[in-house]
KOLZA-527778 format. One line per 5 residues: number of its first residue (from 1); their letters; for each residue x, y, z of N, C-alpha, C. Coordinates in steps of 0.05 Angstrom, whole numbers, plus 5000, padded with zeros to 4 digits. Example, Ala and Ser with C-alpha at 12.3 -4.5 7.8 and 13.67 -1.06 7.14 Angstrom:
2
1> AS> 5264:4886:5156:5246:4910:5156:5264:4934:5156  5257:4955:5142:5273:4979:5143:5258:5001:5157
***
This chain:
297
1> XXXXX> 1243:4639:1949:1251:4660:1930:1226:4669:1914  1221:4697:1917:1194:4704:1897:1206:4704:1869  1186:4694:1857:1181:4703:1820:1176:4727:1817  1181:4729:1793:1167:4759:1787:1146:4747:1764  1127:4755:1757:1100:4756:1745:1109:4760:1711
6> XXXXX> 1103:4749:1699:1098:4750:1667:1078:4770:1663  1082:4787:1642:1055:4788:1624:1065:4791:1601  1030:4779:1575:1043:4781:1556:1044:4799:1539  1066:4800:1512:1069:4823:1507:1044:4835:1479  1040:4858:1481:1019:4858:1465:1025:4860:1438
11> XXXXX> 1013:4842:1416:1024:4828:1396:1001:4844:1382  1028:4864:1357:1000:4883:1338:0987:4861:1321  0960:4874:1311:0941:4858:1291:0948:4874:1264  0924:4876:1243:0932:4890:1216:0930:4917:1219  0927:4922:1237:0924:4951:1236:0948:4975:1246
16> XXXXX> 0965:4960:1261:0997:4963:1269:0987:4980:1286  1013:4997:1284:1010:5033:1297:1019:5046:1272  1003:5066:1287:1011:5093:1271:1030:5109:1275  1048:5103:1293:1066:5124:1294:1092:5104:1311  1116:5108:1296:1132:5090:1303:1149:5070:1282
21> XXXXX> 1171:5061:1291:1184:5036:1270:1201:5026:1287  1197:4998:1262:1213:4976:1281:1232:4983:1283  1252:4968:1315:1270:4962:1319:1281:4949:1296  1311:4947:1298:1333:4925:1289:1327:4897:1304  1325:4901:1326:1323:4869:1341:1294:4868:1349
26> XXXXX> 1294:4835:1354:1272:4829:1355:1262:4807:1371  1258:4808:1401:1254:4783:1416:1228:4770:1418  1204:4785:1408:1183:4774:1420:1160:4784:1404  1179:4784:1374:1148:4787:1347:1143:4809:1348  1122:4811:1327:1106:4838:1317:1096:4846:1345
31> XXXXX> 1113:4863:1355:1091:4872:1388:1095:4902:1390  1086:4918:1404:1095:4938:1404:1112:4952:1421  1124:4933:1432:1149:4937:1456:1180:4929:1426  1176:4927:1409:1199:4929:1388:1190:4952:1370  1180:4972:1380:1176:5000:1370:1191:5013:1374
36> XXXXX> 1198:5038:1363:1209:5058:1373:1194:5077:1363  1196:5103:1385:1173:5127:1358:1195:5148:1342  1178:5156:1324:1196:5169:1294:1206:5194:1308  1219:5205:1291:1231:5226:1301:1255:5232:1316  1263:5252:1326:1294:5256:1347:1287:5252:1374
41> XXXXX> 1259:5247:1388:1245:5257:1409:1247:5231:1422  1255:5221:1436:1253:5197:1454:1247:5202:1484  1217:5194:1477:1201:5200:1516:1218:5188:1537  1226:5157:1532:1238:5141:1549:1267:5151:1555  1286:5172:1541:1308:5181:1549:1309:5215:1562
46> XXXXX> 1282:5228:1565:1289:5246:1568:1285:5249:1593  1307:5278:1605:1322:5283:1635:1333:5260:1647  1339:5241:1635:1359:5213:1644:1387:5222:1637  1403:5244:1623:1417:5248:1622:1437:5242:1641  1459:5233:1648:1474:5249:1674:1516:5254:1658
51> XXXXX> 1510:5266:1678:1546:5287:1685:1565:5265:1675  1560:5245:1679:1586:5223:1673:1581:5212:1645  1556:5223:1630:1553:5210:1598:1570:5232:1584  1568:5218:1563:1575:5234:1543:1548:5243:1522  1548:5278:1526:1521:5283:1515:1521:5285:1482
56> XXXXX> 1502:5273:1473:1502:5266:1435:1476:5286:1442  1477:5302:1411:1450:5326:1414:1439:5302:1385  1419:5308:1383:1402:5293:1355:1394:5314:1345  1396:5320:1317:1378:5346:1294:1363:5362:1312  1347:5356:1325:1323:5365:1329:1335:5381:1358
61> XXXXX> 1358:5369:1375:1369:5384:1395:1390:5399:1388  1400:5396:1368:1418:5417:1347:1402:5447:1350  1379:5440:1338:1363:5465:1321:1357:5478:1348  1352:5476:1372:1337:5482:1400:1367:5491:1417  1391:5483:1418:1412:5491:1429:1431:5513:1409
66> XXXXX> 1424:5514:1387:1441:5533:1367:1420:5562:1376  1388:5556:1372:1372:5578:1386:1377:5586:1414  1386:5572:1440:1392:5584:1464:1413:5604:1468  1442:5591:1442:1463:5602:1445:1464:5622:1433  1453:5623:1408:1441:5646:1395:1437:5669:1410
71> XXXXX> 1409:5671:1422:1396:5688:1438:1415:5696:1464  1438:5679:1482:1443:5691:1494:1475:5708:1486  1474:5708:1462:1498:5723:1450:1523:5712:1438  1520:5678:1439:1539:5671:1430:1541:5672:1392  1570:5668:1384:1591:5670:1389:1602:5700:1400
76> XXXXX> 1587:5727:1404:1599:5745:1415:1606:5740:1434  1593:5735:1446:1592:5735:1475:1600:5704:1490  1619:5704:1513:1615:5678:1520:1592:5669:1538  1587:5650:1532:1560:5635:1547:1572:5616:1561  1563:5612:1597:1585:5596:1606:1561:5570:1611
81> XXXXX> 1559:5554:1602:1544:5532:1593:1559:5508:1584  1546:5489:1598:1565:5456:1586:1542:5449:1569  1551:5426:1554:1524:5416:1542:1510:5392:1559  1515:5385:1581:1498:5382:1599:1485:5401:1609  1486:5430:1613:1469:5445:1625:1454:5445:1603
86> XXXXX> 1460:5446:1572:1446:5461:1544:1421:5435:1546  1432:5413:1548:1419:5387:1549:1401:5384:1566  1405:5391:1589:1384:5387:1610:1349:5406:1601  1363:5439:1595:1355:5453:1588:1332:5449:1572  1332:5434:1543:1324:5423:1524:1300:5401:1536
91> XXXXX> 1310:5382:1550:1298:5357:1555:1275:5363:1577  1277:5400:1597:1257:5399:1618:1243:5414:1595  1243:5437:1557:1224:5444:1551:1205:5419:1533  1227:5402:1532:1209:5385:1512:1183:5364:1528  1200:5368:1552:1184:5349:1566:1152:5365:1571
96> XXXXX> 1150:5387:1578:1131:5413:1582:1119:5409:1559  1114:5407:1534:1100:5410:1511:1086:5373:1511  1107:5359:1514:1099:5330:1516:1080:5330:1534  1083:5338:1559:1064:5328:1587:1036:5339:1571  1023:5368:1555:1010:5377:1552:1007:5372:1516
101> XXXXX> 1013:5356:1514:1011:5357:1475:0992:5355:1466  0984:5375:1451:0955:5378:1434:0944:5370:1430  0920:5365:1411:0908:5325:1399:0921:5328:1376  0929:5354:1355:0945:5350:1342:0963:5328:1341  0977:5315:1356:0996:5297:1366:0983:5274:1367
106> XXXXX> 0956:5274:1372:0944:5240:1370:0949:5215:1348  0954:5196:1355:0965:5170:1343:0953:5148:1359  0954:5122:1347:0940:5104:1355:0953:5078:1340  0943:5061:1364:0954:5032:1361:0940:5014:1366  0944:4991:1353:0930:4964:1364:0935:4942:1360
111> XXXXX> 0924:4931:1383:0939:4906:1385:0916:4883:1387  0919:4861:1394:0905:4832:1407:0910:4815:1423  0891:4821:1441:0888:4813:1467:0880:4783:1469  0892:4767:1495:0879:4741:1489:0866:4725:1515  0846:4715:1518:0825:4704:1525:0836:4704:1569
116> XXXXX> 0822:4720:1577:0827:4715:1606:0860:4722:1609  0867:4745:1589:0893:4761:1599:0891:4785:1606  0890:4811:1622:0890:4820:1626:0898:4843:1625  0934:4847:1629:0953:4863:1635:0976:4854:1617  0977:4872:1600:1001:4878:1575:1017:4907:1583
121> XXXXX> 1043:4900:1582:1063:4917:1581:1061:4939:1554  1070:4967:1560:1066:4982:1541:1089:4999:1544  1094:5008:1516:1114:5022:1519:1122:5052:1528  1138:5060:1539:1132:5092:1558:1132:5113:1537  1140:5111:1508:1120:5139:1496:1087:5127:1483
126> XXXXX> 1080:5112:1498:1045:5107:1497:1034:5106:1519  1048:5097:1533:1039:5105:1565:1036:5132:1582  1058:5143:1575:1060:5165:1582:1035:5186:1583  1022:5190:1564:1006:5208:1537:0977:5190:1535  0982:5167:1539:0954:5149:1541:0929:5166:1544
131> XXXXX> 0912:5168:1525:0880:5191:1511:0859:5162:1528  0866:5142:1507:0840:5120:1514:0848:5105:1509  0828:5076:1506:0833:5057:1510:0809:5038:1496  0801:5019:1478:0777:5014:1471:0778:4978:1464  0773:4959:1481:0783:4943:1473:0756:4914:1463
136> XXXXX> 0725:4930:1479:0703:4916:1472:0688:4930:1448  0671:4912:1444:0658:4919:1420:0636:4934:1437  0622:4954:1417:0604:4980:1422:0585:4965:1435  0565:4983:1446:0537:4963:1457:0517:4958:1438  0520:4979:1417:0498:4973:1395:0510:4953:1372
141> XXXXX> 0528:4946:1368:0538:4928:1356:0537:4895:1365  0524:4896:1383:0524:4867:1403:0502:4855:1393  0499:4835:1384:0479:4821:1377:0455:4812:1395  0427:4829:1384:0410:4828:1416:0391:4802:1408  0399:4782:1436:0381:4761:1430:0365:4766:1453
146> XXXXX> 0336:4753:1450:0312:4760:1456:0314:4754:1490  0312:4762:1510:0311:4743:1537:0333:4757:1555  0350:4778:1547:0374:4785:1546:0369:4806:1561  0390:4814:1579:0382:4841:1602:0392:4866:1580  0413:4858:1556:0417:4883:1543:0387:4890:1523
151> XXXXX> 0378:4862:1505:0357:4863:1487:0333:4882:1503  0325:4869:1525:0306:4883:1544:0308:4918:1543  0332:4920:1550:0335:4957:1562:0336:4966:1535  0347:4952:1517:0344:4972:1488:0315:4984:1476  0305:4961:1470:0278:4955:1465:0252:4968:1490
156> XXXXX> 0266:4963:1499:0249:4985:1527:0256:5021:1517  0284:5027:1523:0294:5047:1524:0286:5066:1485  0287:5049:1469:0277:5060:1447:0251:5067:1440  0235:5049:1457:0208:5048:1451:0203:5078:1462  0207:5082:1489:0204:5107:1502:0215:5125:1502
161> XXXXX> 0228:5129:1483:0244:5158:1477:0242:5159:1448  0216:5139:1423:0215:5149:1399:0239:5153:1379  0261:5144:1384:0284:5132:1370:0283:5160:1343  0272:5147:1322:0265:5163:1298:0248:5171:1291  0233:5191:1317:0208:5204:1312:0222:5231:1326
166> XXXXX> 0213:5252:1310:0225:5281:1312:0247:5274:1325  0269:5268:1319:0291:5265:1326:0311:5283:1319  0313:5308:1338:0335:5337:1335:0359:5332:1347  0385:5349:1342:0410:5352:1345:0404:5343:1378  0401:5358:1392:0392:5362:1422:0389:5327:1439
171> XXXXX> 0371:5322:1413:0362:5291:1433:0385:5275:1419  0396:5274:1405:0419:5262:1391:0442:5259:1410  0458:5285:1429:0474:5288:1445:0455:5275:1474  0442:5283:1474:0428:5263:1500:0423:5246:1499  0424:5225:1483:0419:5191:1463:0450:5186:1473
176> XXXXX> 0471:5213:1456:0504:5201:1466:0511:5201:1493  0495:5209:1507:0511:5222:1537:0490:5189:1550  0473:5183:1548:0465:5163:1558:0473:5127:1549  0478:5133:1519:0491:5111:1518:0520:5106:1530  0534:5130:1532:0565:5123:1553:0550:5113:1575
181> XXXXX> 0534:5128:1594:0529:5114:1618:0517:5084:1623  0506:5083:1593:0494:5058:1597:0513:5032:1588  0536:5046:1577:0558:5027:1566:0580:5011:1599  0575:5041:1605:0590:5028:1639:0576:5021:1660  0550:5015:1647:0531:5001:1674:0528:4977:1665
186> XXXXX> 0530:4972:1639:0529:4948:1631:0553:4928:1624  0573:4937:1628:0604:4934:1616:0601:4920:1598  0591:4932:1576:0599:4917:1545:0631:4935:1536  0636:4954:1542:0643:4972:1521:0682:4957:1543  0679:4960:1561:0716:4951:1575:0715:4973:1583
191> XXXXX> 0735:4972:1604:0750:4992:1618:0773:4988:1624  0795:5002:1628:0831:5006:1645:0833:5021:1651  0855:5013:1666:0870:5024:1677:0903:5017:1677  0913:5036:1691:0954:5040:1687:0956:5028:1714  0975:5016:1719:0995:4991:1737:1019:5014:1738
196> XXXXX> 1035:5018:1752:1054:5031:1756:1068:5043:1733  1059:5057:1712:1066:5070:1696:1071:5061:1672  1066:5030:1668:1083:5011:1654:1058:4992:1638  1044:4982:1652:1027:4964:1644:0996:4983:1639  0989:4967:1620:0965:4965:1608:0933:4946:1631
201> XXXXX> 0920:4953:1644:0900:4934:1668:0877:4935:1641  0861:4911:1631:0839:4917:1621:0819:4900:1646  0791:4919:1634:0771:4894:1649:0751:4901:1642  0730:4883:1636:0729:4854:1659:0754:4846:1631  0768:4818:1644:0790:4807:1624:0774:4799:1601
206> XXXXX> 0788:4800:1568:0776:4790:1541:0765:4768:1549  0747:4763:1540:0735:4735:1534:0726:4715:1517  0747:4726:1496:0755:4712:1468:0789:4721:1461  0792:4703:1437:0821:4711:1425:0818:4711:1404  0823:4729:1383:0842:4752:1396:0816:4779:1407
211> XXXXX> 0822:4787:1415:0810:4806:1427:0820:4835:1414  0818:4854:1391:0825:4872:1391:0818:4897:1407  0843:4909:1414:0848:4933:1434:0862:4957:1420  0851:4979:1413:0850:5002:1398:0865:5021:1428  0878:5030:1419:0895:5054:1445:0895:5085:1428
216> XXXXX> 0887:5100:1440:0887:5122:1428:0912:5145:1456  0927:5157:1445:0946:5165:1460:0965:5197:1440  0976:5208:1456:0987:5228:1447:1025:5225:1439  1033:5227:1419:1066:5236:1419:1088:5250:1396  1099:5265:1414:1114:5288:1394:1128:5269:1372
221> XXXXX> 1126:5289:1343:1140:5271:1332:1153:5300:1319  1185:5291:1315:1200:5319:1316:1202:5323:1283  1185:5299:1271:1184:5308:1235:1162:5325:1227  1138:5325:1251:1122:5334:1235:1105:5355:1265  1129:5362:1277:1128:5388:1298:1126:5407:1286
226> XXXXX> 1104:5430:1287:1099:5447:1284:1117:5472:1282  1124:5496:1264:1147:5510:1269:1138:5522:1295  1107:5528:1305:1106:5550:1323:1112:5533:1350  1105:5510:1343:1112:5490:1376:1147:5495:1374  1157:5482:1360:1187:5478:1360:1195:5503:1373
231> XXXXX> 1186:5535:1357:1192:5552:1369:1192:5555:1406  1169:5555:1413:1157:5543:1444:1172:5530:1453  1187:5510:1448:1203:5496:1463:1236:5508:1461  1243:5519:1437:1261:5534:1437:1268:5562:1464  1233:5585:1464:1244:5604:1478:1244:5595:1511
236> XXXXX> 1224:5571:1509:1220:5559:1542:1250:5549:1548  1260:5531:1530:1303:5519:1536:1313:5545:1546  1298:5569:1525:1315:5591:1532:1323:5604:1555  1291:5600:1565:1287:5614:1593:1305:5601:1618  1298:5571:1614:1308:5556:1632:1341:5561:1628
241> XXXXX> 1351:5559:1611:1378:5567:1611:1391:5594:1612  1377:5611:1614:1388:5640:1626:1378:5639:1664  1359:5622:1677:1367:5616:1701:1388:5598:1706  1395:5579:1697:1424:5565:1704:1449:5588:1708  1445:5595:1679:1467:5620:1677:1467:5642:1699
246> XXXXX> 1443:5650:1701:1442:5670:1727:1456:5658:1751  1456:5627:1757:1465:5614:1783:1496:5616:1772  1505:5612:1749:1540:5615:1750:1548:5634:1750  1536:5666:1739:1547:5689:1736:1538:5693:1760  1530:5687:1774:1517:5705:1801:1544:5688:1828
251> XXXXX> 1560:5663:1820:1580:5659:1835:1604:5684:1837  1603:5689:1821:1628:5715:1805:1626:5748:1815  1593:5752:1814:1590:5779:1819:1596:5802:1790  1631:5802:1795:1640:5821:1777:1669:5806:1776  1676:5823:1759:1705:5797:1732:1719:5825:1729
256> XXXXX> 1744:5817:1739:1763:5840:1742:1770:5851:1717  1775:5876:1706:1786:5878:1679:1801:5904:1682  1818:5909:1648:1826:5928:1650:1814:5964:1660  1792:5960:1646:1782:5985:1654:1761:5991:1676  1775:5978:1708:1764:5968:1728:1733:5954:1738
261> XXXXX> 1745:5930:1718:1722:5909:1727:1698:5905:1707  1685:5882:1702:1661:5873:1693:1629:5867:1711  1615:5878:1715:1588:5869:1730:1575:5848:1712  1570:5833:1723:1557:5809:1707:1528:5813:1711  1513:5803:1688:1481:5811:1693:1468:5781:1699
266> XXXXX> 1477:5772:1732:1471:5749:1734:1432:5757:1748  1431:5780:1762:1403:5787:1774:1380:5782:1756  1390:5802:1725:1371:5805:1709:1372:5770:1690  1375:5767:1686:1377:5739:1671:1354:5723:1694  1369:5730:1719:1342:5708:1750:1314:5716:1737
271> XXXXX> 1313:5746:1741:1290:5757:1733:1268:5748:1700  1281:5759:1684:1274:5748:1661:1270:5713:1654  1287:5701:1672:1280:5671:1667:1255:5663:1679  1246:5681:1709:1222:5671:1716:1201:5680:1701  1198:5710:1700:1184:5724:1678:1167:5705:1655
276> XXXXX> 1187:5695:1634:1191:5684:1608:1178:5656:1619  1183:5648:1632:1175:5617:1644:1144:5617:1649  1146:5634:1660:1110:5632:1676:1096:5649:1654  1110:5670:1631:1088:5677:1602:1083:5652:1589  1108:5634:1585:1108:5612:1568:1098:5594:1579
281> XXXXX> 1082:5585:1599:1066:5565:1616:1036:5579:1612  1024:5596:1612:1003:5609:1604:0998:5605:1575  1019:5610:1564:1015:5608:1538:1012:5575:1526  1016:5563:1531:1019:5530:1526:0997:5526:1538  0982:5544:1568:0955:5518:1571:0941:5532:1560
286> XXXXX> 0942:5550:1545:0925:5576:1530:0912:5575:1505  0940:5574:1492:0939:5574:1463:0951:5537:1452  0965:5527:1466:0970:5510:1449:0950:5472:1459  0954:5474:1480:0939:5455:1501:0912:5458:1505  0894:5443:1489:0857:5444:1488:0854:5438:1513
291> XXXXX> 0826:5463:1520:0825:5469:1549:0796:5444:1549  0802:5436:1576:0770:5416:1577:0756:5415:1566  0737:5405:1551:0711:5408:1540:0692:5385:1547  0664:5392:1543:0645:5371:1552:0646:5350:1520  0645:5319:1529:0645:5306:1508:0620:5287:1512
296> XX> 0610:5271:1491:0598:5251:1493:0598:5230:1476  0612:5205:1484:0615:5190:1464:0585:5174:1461
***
């Protein structure tokens, strides 16, 4: 009979997280797997919905489904929508702003790592969104004793590049762009990686306890969402739910009436939902989503 593998759980230090509150229960201490993050926005529940729940909207899916029904004419008008379709609706725009969330949205956590452990479980709105990861100490912060392959290249490397002699902006960013490379040739600084979506891989493994590990990562928090984002995810629900609607009014055709018959505008709704979808995808990696940039730490 196979086991399944332990790991342990990552246990915060004084510096907690920034974003999040405890659970009510509590199996396994100050860790950050008894988090939850603030807000109406739960990464780990969204598009998990299904047909046989019973759908609960939270404030924040209130304000985003009163806007869909709004716009497509309700209470004039009937809107033929369940709140599973309204729901689904909601959970593919919120997810679209999440996948791409600003740094605005950056938050950070940390924890302590312990001696020849490796792989800590993390929770899926930090995983998800995961920016970085920082769990060794800098290379210039390492104490250089004399005999030492790091003491050597410093002391080499400063002597010949004049450290604080005419020292401009220019050589400053080329000082940064060489100390990253020299951080991962030397592995002082750690590196990870993600395990099936779930786990935390550091390496080489800590080699002390506790080992602090700083996570820098992205997540919506629906208290302190932006009106123009909220909006964004409002007209994107919108879009996506005037294609649903196009697929029910477009079963119908036309709706018999007294003054021979109703045409349903199931075509134009197809049209405008793709339209609206693919402006509002431009617009998010455009304006709201920071486009690449060169960095140097």
């Amino acid at each position: 009979m196979a086991i399944s593998p332990t790991f342990p759980k990552p246990r915060l230090n004084g510096y907690g997280t920034s974003f999040g509150h405890r659970k009510a229960s509590s199996d396994y201490g100050d860790n950050l797997l008894n988090y939850a993050p603030e807000g109406d926005i739960d990464p780990s529940k969204l598009n998990k919905t299904k047909l046989s729940d019973g759908v609960e909207f939270s404030p924040y899916d209130e304000v985003i489904k009163d806007y869909v029904l709004g716009m497509l004419g309700h209470p004039i008008v009937r809107v033929e929508l369940t709140h599973y379709q309204l729901k689904a609706c909601i959970d593919e725009a919120t997810t679209k702003l999440s996948y791409h969330a600003p740094l605005w949205t950056m938050q950070y956590a940390s924890f302590d790592a312990s001696v020849g452990q490796n792989v800590y479980e993390l929770p899926s709105y930090i995983i998800d969104n995961l920016s970085y990861v920082v769990y060794k100490k800098s290379l210039l912060s390492i104490q250089s004793q004399a005999g030492t392959l790091e003491f050597d290249f410093f002391l080499k490397y400063f002597q010949e590049n004049y450290l604080f002699e005419n020292f401009g902006v220019g050589d400053f960013y080329l000082l940064q762009s060489a100390m990253e490379s020299t951080r991962k040739i030397l592995g002082q600084e750690g590196s990870y990686n993600i395990l099936n979506n779930r786990f935390l891989q550091l390496y080489p493994a800590p080699a002390m306890t506790p080992e602090r590990v700083l996570i820098e990562y992205r997540a919506l928090d629906s208290n302190t969402l932006h009106p123009a984002y909220i909006n964004w995810v409002q007209r994107y629900a919108l879009a996506v739910a005037k294609g649903v609607l196009s697929h029910v009014r477009g079963k119908y055709g036309q709706v018999p009436s007294p003054g021979g018959g109703v045409t349903l505008n199931s075509q134009q709704l197809a049209q405008e939902a793709a339209t609206e979808k693919k402006e509002l995808l431009e617009e998010l990696m455009s304006q709201i989503e920071e486009p690449p940039v060169f960095t140097a730490y």
